[in-house]
DRENDO-1510 file (C-alpha; in Angstrom, 1 decimal, always signed):
<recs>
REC; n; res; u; v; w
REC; 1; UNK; +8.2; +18.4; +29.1 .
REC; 2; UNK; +10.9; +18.3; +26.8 .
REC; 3; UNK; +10.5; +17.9; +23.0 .
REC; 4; UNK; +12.6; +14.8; +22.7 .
REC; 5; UNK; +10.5; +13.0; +25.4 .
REC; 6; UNK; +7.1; +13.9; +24.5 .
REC; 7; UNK; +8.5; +12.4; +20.8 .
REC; 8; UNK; +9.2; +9.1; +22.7 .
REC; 9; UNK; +6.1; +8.6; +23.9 .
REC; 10; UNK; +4.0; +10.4; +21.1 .
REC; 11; UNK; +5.6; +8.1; +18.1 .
REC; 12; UNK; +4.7; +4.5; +20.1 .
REC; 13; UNK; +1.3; +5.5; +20.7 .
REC; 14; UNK; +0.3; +7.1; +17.0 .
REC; 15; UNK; +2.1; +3.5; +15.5 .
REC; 16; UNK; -0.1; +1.4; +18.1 .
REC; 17; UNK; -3.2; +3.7; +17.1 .
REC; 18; UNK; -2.7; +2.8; +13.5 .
REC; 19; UNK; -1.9; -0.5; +13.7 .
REC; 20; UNK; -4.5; -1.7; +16.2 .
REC; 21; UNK; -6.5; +0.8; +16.9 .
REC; 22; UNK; -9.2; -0.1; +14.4 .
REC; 23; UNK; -9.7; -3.6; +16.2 .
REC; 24; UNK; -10.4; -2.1; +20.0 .
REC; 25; UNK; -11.4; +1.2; +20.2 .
REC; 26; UNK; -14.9; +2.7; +19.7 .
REC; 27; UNK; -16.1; +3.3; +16.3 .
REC; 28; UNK; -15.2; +7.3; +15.6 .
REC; 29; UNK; -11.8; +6.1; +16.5 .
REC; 30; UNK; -11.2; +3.0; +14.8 .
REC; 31; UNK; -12.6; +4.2; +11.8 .
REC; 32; UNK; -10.0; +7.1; +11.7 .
REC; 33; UNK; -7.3; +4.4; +12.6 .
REC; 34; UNK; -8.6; +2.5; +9.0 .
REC; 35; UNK; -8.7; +5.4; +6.8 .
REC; 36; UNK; -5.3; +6.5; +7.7 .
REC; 37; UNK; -4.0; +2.9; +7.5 .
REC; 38; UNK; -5.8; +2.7; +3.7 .
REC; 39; UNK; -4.5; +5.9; +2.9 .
REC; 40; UNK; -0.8; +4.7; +4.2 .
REC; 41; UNK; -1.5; +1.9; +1.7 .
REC; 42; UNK; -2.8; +4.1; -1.3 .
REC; 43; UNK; +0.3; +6.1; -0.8 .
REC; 44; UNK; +3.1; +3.2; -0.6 .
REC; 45; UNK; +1.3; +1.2; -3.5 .
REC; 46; UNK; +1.1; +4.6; -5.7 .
REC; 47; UNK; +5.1; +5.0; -4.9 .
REC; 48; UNK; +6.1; +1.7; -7.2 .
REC; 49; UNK; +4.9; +1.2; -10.7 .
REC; 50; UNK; +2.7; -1.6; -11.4 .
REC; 51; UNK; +4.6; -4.6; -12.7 .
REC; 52; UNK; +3.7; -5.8; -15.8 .
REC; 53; UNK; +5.8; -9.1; -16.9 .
REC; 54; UNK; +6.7; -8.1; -21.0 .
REC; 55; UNK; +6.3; -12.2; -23.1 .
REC; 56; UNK; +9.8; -12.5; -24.8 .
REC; 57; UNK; +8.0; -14.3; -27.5 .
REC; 58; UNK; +5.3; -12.2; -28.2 .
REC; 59; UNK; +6.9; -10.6; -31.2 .
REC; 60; UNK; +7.5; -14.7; -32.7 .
REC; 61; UNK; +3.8; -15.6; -31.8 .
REC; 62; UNK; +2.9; -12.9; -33.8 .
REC; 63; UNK; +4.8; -14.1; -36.5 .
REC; 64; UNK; +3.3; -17.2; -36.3 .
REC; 65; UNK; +0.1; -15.9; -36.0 .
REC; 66; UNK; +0.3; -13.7; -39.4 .
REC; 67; UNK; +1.6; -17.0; -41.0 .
REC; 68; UNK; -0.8; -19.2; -39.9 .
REC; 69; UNK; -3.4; -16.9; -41.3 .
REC; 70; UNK; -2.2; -16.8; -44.7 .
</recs>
């Protein structure tokens, strides 16, 4: 069989494993088909930082704050 072939076939069945295989196959399989699918997920989510929205007006509240205060 040649290489390119056996990649056509191989690729659509490990992306159908993945993606459903954890909702009809037997249990030693499925759960292999969910811990690869988590770990997929770890890795993508670990690739972009969190997003953390920075207030504009923080640095004026505080103001306020420390005026308020006194």
């Amino acid at each position: 069989m040649n290489p390119q072939r056996f990649l056509k076939i191989l690729v659509p069945v490990l992306i159908i494993f993945v993606v459903f295989g954890d909702q009809f196959l037997p249990q030693p399989f499925s759960g292999v088909s969910s811990s690869i699918k988590q770990g997929a997920n770890n890795f993508l989510e670990g690739l972009f930082p969190r997003y953390q929205p920075v207030n504009p007006h923080e640095r004026t509240e505080d103001a306020i704050d420390k005026m308020d205060q006194k």
